[in-house]
Rosetta silent file (secondary structure, phi, psi, omega in degrees, C-alpha in Angstrom):
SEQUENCE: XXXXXXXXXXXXXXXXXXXXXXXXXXXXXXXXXXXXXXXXXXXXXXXXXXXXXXXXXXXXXXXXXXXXXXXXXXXXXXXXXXXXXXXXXXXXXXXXXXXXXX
SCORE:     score description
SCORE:     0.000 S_00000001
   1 L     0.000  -43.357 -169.294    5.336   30.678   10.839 S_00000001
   2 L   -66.343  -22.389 -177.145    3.522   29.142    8.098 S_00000001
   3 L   -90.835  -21.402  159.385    4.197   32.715    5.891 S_00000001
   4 L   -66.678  -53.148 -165.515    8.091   32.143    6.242 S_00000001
   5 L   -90.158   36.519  177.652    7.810   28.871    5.366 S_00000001
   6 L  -133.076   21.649 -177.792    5.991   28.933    2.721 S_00000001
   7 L  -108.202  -51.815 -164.032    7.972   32.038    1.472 S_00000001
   8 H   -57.017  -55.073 -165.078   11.242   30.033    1.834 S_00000001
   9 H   -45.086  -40.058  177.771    9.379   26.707   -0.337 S_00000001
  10 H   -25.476  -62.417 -168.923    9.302   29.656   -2.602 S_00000001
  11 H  -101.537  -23.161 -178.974   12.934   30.383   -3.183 S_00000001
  12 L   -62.393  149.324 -174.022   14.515   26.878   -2.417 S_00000001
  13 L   -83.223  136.157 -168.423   16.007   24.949   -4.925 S_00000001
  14 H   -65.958    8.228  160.388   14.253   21.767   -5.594 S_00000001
  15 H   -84.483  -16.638 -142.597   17.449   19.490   -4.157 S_00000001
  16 H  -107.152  -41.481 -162.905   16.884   21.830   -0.858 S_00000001
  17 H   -80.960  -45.168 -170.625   12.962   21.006   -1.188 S_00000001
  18 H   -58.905  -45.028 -166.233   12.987   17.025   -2.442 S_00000001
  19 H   -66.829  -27.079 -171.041   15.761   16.876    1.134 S_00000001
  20 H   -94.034   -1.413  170.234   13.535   18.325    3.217 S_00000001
  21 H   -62.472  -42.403 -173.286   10.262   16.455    1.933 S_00000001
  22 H   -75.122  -59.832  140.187   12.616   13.408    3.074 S_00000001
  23 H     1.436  -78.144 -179.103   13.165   14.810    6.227 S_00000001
  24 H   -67.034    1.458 -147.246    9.419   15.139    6.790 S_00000001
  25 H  -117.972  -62.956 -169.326    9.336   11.623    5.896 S_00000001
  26 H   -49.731  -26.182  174.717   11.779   10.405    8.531 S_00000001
  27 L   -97.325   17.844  144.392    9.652   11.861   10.806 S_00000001
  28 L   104.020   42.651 -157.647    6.835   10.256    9.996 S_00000001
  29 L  -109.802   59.066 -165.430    5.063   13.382    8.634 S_00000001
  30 H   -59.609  -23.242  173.924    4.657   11.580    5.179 S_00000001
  31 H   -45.771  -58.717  176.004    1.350   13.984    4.098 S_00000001
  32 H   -66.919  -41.494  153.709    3.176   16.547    4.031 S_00000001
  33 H   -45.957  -39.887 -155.244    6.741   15.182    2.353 S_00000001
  34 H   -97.703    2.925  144.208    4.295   13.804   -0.561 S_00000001
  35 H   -99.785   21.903 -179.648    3.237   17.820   -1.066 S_00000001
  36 H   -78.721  -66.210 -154.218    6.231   18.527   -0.811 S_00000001
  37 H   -71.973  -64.827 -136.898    7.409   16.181   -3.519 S_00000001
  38 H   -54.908  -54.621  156.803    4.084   16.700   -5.758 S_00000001
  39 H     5.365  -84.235 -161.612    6.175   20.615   -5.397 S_00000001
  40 H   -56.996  -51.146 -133.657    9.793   19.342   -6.883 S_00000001
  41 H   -78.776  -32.111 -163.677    7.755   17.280   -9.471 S_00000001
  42 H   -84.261   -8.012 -160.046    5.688   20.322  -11.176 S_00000001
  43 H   -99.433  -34.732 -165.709    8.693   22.787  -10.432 S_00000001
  44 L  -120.184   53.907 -136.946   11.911   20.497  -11.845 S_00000001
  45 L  -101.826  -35.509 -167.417   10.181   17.694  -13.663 S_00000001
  46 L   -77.562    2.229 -133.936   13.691   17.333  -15.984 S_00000001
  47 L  -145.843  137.510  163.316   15.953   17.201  -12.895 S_00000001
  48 H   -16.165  -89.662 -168.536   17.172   14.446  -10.192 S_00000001
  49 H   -63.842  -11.563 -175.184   15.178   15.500   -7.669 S_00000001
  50 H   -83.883  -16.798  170.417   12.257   16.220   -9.913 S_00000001
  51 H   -91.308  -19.721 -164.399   12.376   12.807  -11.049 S_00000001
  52 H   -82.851  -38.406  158.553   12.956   11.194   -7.851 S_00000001
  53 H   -67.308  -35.608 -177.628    9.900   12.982   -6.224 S_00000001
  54 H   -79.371  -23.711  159.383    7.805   11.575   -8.851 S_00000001
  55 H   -66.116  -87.351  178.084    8.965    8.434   -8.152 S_00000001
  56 H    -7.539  -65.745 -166.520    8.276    8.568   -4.345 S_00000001
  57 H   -53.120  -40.725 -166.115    4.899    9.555   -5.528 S_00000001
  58 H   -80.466  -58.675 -170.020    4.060    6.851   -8.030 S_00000001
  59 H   -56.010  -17.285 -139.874    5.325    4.684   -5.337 S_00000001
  60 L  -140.886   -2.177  147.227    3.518    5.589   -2.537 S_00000001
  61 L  -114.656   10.649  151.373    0.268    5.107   -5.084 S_00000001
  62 L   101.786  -26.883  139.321    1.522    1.641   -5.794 S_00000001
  63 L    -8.142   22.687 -151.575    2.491    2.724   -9.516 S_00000001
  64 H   -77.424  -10.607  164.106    5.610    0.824   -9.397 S_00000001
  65 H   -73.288  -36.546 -178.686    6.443    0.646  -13.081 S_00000001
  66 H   -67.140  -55.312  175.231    5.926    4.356  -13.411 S_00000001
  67 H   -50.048  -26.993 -176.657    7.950    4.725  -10.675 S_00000001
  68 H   -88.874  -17.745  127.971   10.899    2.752  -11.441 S_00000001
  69 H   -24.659  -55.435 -151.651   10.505    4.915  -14.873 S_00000001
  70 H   -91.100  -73.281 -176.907   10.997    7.905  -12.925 S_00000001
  71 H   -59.597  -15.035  126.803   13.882    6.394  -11.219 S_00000001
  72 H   -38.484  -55.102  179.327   15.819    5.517  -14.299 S_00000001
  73 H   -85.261  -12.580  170.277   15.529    8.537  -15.573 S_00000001
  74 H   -69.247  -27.897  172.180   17.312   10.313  -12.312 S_00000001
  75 H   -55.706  -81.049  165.352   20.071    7.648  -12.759 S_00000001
  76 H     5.352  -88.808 -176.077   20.180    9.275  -16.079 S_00000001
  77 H   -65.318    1.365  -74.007   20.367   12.580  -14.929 S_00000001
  78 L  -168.767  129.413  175.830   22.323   11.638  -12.132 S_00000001
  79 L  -132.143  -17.752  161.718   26.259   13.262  -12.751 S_00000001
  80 L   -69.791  128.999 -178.255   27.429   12.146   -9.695 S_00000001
  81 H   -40.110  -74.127 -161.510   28.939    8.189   -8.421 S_00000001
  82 H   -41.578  -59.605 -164.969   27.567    8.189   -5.235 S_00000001
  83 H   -60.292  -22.197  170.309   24.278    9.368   -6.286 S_00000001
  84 H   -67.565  -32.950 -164.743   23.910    7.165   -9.321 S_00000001
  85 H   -82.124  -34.498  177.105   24.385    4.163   -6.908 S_00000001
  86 H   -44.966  -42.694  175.730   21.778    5.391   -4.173 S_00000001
  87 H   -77.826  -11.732  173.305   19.279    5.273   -6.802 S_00000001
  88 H   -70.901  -49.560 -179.655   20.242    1.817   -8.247 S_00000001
  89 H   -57.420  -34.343  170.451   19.231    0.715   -4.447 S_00000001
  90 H   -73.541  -27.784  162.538   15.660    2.293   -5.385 S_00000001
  91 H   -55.464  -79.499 -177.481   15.607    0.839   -8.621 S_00000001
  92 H   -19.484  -56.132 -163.581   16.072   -2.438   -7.194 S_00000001
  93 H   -88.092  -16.127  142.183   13.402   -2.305   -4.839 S_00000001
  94 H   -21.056  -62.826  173.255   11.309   -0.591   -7.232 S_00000001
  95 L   -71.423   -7.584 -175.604   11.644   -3.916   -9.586 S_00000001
  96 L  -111.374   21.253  177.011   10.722   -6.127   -6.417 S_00000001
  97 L    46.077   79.389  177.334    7.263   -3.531   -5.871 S_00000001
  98 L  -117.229  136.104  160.845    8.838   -2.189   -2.972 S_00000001
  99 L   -76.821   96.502  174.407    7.557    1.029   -1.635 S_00000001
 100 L   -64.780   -8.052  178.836   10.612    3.606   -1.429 S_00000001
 101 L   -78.172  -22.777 -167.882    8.773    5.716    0.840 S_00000001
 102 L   -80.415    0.000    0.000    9.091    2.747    3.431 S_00000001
């Protein structure tokens, strides 16, 4: 099992990898989600999810300026309404040293 999935991490696109690091997250498998994200960040670094995983990361080491950096620039990069606003809710809590992983 572990040679599929780690064949699949392979070929997935780093929106496919950052959802299912979140995923792992709801289910409280957070270890795993943050090498997941560490993943998106070195693979996409220029990209939504590659910024968004670096935030989760920075966050979840308490980094919360870097993080809310990171999450700026995916509003930025951000081409979509919806998606621009979800991350203004992480921005937010991001300025009140909120842990988005929570």
């Amino acid at each position: 099992a572990k040679k599929v999935r780690d064949q699949a991490m392979g070929v997935a696109s780093p929106l496919q990898l950052y959802s299912y690091a979140r995923g792992l997250q709801a289910q409280k498998r957070s270890d795993e989600a943050m090498a997941i994200f560490k993943t998106v960040a070195a693979k996409a670094p220029e990209t939504v999810p590659g910024h968004l995983a670096s935030a989760r990361l920075k966050s979840a080491a308490g980094d919360f300026d870097g993080a809310l950096a990171e999450a700026k620039a995916a509003e930025a990069a951000a081409t979509i309404d919806a998606q621009k606003q979800n991350i203004r809710i992480l921005i937010g809590r991001l300025q009140s040293k909120q842990d988005i992983n929570k």
